[in-house]
N, CA, C and O atoms as a GROMACS GRO file, in nm:
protein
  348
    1UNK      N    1   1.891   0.876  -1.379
    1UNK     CA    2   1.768   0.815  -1.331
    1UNK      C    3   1.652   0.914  -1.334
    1UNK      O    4   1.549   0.874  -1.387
    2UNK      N    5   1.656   1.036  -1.284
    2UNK     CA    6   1.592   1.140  -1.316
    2UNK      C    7   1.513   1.161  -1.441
    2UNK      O    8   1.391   1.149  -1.455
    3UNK      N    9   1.594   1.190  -1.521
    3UNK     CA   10   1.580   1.212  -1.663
    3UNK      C   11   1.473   1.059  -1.719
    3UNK      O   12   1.357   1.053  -1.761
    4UNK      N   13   1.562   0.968  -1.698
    4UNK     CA   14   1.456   0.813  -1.746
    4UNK      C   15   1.287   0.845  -1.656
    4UNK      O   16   1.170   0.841  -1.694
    5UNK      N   17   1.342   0.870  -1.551
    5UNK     CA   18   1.206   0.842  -1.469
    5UNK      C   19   1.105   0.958  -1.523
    5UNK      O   20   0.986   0.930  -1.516
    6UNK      N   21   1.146   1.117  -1.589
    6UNK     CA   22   1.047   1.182  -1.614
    6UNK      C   23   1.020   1.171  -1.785
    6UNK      O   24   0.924   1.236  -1.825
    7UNK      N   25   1.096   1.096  -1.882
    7UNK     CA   26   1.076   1.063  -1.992
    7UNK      C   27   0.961   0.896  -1.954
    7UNK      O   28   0.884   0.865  -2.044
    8UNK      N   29   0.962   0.836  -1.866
    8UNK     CA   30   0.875   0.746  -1.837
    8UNK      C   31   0.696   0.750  -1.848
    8UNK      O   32   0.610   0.664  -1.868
    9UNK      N   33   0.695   0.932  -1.815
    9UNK     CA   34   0.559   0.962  -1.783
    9UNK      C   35   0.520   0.979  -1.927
    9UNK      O   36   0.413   1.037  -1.946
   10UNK      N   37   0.606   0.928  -2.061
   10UNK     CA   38   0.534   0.950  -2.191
   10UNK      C   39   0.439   1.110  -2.206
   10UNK      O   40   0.335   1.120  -2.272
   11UNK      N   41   0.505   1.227  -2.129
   11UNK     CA   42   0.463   1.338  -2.221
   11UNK      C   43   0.373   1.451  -2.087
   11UNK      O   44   0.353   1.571  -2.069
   12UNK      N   45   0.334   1.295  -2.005
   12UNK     CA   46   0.255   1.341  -1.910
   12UNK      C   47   0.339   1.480  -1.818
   12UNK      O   48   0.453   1.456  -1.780
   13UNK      N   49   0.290   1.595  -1.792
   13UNK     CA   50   0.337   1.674  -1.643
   13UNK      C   51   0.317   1.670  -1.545
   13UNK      O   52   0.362   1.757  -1.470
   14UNK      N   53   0.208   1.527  -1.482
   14UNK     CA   54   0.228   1.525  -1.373
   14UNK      C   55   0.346   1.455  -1.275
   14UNK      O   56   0.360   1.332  -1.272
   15UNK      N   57   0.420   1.535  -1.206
   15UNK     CA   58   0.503   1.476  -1.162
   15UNK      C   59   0.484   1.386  -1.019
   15UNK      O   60   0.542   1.284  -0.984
   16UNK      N   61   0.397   1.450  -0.963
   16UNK     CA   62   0.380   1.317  -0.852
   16UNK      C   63   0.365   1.162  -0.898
   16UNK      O   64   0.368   1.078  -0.808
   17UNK      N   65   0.352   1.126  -1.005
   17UNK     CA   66   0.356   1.012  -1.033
   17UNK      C   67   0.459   0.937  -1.028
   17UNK      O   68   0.454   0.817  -1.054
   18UNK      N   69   0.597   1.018  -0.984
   18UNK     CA   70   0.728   0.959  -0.905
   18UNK      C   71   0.716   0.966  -0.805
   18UNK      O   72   0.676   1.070  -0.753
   19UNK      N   73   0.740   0.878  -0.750
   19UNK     CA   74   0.776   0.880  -0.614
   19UNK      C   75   0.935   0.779  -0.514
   19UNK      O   76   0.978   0.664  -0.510
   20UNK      N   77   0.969   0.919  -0.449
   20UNK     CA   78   1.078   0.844  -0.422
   20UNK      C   79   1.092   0.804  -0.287
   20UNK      O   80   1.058   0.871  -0.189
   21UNK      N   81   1.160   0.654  -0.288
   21UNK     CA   82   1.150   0.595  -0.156
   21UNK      C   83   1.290   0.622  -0.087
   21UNK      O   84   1.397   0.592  -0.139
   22UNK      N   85   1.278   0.677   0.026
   22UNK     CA   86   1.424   0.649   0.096
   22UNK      C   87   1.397   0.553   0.184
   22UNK      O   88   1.287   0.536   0.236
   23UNK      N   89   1.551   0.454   0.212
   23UNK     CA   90   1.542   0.379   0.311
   23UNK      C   91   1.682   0.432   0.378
   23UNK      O   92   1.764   0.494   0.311
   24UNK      N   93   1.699   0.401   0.517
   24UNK     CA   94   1.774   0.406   0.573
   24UNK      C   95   1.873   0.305   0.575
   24UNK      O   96   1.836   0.188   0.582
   25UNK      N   97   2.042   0.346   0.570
   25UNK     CA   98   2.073   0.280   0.563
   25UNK      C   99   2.148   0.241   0.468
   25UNK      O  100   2.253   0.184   0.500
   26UNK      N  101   2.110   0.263   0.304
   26UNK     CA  102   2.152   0.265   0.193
   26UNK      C  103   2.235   0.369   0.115
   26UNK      O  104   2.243   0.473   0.181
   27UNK      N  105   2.284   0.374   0.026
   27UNK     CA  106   2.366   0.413  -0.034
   27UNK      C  107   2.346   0.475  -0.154
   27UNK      O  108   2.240   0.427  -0.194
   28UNK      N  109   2.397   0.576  -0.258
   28UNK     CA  110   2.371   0.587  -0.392
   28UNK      C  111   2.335   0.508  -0.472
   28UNK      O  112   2.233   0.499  -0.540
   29UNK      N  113   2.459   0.429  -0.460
   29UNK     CA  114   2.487   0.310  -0.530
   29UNK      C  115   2.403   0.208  -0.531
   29UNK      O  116   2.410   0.118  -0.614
   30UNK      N  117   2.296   0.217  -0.418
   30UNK     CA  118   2.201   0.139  -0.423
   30UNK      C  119   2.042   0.186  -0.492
   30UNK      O  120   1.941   0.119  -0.467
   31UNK      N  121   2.041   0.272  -0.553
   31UNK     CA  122   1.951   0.321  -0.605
   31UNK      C  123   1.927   0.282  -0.741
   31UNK      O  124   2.012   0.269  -0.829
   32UNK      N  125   1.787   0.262  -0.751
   32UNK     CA  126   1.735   0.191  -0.876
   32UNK      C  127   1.584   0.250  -0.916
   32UNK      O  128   1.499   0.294  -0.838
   33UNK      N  129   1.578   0.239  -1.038
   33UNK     CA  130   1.433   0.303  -1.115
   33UNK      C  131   1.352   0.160  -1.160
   33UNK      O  132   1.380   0.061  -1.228
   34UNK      N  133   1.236   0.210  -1.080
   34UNK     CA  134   1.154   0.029  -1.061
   34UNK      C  135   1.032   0.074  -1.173
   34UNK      O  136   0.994   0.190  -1.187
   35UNK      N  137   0.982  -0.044  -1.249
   35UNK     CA  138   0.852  -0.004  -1.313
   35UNK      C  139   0.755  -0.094  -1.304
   35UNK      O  140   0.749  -0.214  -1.334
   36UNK      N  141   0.668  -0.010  -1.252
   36UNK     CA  142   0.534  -0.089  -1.135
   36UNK      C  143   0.549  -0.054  -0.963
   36UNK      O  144   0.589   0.049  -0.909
   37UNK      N  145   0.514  -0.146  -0.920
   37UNK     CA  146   0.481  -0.105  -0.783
   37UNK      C  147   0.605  -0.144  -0.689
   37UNK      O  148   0.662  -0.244  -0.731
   38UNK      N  149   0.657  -0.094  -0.580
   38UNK     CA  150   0.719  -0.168  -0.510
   38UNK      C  151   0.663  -0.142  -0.382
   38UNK      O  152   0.639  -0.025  -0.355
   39UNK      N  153   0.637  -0.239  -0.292
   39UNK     CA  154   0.595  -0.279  -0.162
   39UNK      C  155   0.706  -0.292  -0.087
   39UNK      O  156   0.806  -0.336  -0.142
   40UNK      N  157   0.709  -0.264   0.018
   40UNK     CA  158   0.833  -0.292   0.133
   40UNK      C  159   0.777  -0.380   0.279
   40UNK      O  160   0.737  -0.308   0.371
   41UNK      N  161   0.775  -0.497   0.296
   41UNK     CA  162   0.664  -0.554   0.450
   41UNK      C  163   0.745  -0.614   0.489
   41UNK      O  164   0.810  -0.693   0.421
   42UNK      N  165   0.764  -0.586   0.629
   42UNK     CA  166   0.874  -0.672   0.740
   42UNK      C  167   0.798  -0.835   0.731
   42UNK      O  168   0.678  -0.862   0.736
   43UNK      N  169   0.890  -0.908   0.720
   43UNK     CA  170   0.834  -1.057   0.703
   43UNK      C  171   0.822  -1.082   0.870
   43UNK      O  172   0.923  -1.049   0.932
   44UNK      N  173   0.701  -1.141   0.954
   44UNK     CA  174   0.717  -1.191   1.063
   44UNK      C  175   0.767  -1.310   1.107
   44UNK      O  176   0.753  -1.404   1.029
   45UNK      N  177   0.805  -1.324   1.178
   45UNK     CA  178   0.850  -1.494   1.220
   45UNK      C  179   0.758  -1.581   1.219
   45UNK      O  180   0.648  -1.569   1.274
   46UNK      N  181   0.798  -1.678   1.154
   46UNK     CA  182   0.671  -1.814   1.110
   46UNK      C  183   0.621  -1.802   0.980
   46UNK      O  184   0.557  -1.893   0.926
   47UNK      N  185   0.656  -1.650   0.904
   47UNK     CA  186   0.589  -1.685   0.824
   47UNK      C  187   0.675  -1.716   0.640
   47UNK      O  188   0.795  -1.724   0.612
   48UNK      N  189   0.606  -1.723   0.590
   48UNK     CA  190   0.705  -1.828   0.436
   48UNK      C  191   0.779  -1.715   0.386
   48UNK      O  192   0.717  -1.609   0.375
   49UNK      N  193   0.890  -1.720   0.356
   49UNK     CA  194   0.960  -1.609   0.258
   49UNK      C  195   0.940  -1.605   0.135
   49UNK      O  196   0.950  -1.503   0.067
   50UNK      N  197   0.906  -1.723   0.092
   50UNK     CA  198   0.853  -1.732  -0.078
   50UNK      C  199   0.712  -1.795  -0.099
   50UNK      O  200   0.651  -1.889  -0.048
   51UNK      N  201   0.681  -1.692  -0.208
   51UNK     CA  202   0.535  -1.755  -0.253
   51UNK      C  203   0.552  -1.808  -0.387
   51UNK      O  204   0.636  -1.777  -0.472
   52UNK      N  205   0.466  -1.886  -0.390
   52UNK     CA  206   0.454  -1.893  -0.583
   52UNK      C  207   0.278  -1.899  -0.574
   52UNK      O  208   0.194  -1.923  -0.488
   53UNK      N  209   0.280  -1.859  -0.726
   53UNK     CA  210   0.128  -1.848  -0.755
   53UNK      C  211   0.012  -1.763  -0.663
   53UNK      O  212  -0.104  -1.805  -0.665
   54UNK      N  213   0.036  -1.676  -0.606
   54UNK     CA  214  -0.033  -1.611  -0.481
   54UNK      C  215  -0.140  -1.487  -0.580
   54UNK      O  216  -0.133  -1.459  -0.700
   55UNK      N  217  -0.211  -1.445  -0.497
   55UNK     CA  218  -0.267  -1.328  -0.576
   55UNK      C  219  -0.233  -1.226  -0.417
   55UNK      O  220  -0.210  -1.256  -0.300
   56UNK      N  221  -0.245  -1.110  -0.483
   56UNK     CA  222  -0.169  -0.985  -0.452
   56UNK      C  223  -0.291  -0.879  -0.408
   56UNK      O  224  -0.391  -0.884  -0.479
   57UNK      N  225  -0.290  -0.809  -0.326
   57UNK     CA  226  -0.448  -0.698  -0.318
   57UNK      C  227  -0.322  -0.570  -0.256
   57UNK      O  228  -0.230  -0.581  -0.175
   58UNK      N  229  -0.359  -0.479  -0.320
   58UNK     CA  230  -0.346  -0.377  -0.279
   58UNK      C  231  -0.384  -0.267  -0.193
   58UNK      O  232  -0.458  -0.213  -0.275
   59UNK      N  233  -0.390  -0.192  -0.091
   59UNK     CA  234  -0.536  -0.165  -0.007
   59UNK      C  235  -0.437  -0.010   0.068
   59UNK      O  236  -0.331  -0.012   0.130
   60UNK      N  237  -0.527   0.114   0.026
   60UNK     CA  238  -0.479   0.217   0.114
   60UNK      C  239  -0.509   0.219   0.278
   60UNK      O  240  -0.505   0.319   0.350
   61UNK      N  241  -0.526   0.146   0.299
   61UNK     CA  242  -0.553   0.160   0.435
   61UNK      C  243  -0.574   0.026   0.495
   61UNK      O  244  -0.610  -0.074   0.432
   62UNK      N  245  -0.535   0.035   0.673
   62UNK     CA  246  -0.460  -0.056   0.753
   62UNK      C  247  -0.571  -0.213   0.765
   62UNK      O  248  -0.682  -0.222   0.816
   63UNK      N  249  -0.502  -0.304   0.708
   63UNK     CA  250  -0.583  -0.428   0.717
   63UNK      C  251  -0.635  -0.496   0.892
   63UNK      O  252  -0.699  -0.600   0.909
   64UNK      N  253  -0.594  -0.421   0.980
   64UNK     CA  254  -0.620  -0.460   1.096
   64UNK      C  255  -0.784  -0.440   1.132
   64UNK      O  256  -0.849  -0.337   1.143
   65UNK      N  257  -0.822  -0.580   1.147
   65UNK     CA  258  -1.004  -0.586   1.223
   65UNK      C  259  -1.018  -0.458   1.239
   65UNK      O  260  -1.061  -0.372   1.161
   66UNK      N  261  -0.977  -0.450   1.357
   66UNK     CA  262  -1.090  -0.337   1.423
   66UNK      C  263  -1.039  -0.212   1.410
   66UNK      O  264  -1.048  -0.135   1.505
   67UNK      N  265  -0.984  -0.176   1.301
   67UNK     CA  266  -0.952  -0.041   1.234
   67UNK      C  267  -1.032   0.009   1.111
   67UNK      O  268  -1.052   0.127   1.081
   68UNK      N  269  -1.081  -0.123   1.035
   68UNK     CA  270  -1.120  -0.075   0.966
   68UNK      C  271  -1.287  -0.014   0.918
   68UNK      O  272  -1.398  -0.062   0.939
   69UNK      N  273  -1.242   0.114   0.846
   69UNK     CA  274  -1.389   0.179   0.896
   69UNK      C  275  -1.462   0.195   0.763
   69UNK      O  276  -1.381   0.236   0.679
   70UNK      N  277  -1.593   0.176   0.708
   70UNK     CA  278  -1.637   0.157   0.601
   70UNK      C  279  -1.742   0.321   0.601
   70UNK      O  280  -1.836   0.348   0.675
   71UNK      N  281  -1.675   0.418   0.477
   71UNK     CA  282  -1.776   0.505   0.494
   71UNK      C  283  -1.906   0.498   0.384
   71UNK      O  284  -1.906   0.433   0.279
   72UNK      N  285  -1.992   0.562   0.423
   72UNK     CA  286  -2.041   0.599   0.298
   72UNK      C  287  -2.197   0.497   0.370
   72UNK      O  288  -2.308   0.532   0.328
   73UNK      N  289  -2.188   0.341   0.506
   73UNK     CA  290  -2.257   0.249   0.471
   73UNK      C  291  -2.351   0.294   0.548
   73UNK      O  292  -2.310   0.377   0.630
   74UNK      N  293  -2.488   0.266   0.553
   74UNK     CA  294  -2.612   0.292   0.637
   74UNK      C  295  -2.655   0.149   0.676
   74UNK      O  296  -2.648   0.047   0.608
   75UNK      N  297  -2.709   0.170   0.827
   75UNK     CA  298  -2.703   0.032   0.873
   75UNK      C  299  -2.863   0.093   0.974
   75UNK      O  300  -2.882   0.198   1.036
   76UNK      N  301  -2.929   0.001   0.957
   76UNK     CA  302  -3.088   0.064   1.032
   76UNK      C  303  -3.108  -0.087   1.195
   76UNK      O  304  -3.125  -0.208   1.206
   77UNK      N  305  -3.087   0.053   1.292
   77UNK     CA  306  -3.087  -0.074   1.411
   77UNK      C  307  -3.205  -0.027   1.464
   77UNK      O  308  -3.241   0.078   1.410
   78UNK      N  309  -3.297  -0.080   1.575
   78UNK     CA  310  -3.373  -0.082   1.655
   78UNK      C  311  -3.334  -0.087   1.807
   78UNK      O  312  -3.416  -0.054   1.892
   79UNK      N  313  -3.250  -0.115   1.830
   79UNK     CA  314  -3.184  -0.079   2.004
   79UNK      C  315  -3.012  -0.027   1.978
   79UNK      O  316  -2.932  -0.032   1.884
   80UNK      N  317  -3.011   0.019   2.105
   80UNK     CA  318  -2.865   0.020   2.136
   80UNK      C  319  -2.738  -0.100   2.139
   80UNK      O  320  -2.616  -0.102   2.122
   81UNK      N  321  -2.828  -0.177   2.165
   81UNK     CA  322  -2.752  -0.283   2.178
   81UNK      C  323  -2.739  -0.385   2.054
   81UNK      O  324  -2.680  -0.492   2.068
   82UNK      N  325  -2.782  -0.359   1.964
   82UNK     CA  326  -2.769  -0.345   1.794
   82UNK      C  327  -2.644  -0.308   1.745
   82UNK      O  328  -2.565  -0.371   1.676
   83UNK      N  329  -2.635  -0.111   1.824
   83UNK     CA  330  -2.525  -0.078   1.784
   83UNK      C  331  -2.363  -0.078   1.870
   83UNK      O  332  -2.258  -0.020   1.845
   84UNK      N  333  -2.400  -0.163   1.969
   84UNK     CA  334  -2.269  -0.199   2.000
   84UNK      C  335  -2.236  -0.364   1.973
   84UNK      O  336  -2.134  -0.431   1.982
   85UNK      N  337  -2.351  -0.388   1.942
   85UNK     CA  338  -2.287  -0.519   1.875
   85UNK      C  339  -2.183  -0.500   1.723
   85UNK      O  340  -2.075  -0.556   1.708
   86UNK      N  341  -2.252  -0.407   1.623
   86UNK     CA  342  -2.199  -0.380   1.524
   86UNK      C  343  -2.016  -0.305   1.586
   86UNK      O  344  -1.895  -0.314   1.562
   87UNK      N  345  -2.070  -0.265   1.637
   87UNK     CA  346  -1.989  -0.172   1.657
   87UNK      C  347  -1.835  -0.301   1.729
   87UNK      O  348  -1.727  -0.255   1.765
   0.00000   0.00000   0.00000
């Protein structure tokens, strides 16, 4: 698997472009060389185990409201209370 996975990078030396997942729990024998992405998300209760036709987003960082922080944006207020509304 080794060997496949660094003949994969077609020539390339960067090697971080492997990356290996451990899970707990598993075995040798359970080990496999994936090509593309693999995602791992605890399914919650209620919700569908299968999709069809869905579109997919990828996102480094945590989709929760009020975590997420936008840099880079300029925002022009006139009171305080402007910026705890935004806020």
């Amino acid at each position: 698997m080794a060997v496949d996975a660094v003949l994969r990078l077609q020539g390339s030396t960067n090697l971080s472009y492997i990356h290996i997942i451990k899970i707990a729990g598993g075995s040798i024998r359970d080990s496999f060389l994936s090509d593309g992405f693999i995602m791992e998300k605890t399914i919650s209760v209620g919700c569908p185990r299968k999709m069809t036709d869905c579109k997919i987003m990828c996102a480094n960082t945590p989709m929760d409201y009020d975590k997420i922080k936008i840099y880079g944006t300029k925002v022009k207020v006139d009171s305080m209370d402007k910026v705890a509304e935004i806020e």
